[in-house]
Every structure is written in structure tokens, then in C-alpha cells.
N, C-alpha and C positions, 0 to 999 in steps of 0.2 A: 246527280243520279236521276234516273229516268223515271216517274213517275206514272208504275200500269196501270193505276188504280183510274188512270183517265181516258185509258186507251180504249176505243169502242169496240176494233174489231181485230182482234190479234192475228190473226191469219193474215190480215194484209201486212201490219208491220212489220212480223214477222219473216213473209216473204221477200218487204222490198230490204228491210237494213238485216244485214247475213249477221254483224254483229247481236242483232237481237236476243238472240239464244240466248248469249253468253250473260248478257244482263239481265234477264230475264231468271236465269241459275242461278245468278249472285245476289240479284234480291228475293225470288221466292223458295229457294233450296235451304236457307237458315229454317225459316218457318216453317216448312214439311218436313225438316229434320228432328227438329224438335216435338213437332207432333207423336212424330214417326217413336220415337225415343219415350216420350211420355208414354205411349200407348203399346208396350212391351217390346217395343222392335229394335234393330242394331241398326248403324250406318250403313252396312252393305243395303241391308233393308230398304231403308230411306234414298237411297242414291236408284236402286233397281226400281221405286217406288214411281220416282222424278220422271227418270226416264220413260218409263210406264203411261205416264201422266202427259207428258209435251211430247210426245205422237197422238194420242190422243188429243190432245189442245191443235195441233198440225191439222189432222184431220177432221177435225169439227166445223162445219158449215158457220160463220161469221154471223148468221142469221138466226142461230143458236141463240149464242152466248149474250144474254141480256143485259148482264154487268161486267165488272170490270175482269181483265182477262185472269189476275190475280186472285179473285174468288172462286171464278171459275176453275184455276187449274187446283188451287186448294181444296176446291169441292172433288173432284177429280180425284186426288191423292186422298181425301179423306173417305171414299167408295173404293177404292183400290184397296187400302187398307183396310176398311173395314171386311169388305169381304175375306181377301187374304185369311185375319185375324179366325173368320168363321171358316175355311174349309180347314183352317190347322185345330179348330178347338176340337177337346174332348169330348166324346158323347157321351160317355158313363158321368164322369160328375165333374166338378171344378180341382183345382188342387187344395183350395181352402176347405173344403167341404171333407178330403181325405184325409188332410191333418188336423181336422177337426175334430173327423171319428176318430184317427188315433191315438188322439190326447185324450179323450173321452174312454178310450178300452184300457188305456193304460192307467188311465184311474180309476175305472171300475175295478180292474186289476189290482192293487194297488190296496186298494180300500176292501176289497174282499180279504186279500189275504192277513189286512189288520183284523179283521174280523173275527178271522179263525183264528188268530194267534190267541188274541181275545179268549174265546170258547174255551182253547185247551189249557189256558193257564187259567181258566177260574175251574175248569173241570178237575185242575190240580188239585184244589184248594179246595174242591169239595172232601165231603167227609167218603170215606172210603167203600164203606158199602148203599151209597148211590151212586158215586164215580164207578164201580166194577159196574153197575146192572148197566147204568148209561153207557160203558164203554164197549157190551156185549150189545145192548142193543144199535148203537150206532154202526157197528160190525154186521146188524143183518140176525142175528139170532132169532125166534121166537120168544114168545112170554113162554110159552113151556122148557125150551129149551134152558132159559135164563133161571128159569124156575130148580130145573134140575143143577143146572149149573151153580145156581150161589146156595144150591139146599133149602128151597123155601117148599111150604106144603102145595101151593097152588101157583097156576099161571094168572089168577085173580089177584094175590098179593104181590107176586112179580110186578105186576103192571101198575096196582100202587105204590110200591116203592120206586121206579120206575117214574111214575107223574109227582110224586113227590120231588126228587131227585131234578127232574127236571127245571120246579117251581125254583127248588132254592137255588138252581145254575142261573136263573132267569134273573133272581134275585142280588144275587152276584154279581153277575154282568151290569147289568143298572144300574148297581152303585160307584161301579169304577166307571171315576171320570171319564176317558178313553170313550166311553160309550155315546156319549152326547159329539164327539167327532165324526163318529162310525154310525151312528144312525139313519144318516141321510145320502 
């Protein structure tokens, strides 16, 4: 096997031995493939890559390329690439970063709605008349109205039964285990 890594100026050997090419594919084509492969691409990729690369390597002044012709056309394939890579990316965000937010909604999701399940089974288990005045108020009612509504003298007492009502749902909630999952 022919050894490029010693070759100085690959445009001459290239032009004198016409086999050149060919050995030249078959030793540095595994290596840009695999690149190519590592760093998101397919075989068509890697092969249009190649080609890409040794016209370039063809056309480059002998007076160029300082080492071996084999880093050189790797460097070559790895600027090709890399570029490529950048006029395909995404400007808005990465695709880790979108199923990142969406695992992150789906469990605010998630854990919200344990939350309220939460609420309304201890608002069950409240005692009944703070469970009506809470359930009129979380409805949007006024203290007057709430007032009227459960028959109390003032929208003063409403709103105490009311903050009372609320205390012992608070109270509630915090003792069922559940809550030390749901809190954070």
C-alpha cells in the first residue's frame, strides 16, 4: 500500500500515476466516511464530500499544502463539512433544546393537574359549609353576593368563613402525603 502521509506534493503524483486517484479513495475514503458518519451525515454525504475534496486537492497549488497530502485532503473534507453542517442548521434552536422544553411542559402539565386533583378531593372532605362559600367564591361570586347566598348577615362574615375555610383546605392539603411530591 502506498504510503501519502510521505508524499510532498500531490498534484505531481497525482498527475504523473493516473492510478493515483484510485489509491488515494481507498486509503483516505474509509477515514472521511467515517468522519462524515460520526458527525450526522450518510454515505451519499461522505462520497459527494470526497469528491468535493479531490478537485479541490487537484486544484491546489503544490506550494500550498505544507504536509502530508492525506491531512491536507482531511482538512479539506473536515471544512466542507463543517460548513455544509452550518448552512443546514437551525436558526431558532437545536432539536435537544425542543424536546427538552417539551418534556419540561409535559410535566409542568402533569404535575399541575396532580395538583388540582389534589385541591378538589380535599375541598371534598371539607366540612360543608366552607366547601359551598369556597366553591362560590372560586366561581367568581362576591362576598356580598356569597353573603346572600349562604344567608349570612354581612359580606364581613362571608369573608371570614371564607379565610377560615381556606386555612383548614391549606391544612388539609399538607397533611396528605401527595403534597411533598406536588410541591416543587
Amino acid at each position: 500500500m502506498y504510503n501519502y502521509a510521505k508524499e510532498k506534493q500531490p498534484i505531481h503524483f497525482l498527475q504523473k500515476d493516473p492510478e493515483a486517484i484510485q489509491r488515494m479513495y481507498d486509503f483516505c475514503f474509509p477515514i472521511i466516511s467515517h468522519y462524515v458518519l460520526e458527525h450526522g451525515g450518510q454515505l451519499p454525504d461522505a462520497e459527494d464530500l470526497f469528491q468535493d475534496a479531490l478537485i479541490i486537492l487537484w486544484k491546489t497549488n503544490p506550494d500550498k499544502i505544507k504536509k502530508s497530502p492525506t491531512a491536507y485532503l482531511y482538512g479539506i473534507c473536515r471544512r466542507l463539512w463543517l460548513h455544509a453542517m452550518y448552512r443546514k442548521r437551525v436558526p431558532v434552536e437545536s432539536l435537544e433544546s425542543v424536546v427538552l422544553a417539551d418534556v419540561q411542559d409535559v410535566e409542568a402539565d402533569l404535575c399541575y393537574r396532580e395538583r388540582r386533583r389534589l385541591i378538589w378531593q380535599k375541598l371534598a372532605e371539607l366540612d360543608p359549609g366552607y366547601r359551598d362559600v369556597l366553591m362560590l367564591f372560586f366561581e367568581g361570586y362576591s362576598m356580598q353576593r356569597i353573603a346572600r347566598e349562604m344567608g349570612y348577615a354581612s359580606a364581613g362574615y362571608a369573608k371570614k368563613k371564607k379565610c377560615l375555610g381556606q386555612k383548614k383546605l391549606l391544612t388539609i392539603i399538607i397533611a396528605d402525603p401527595r403534597f411533598g411530591e406536588l410541591k416543587s
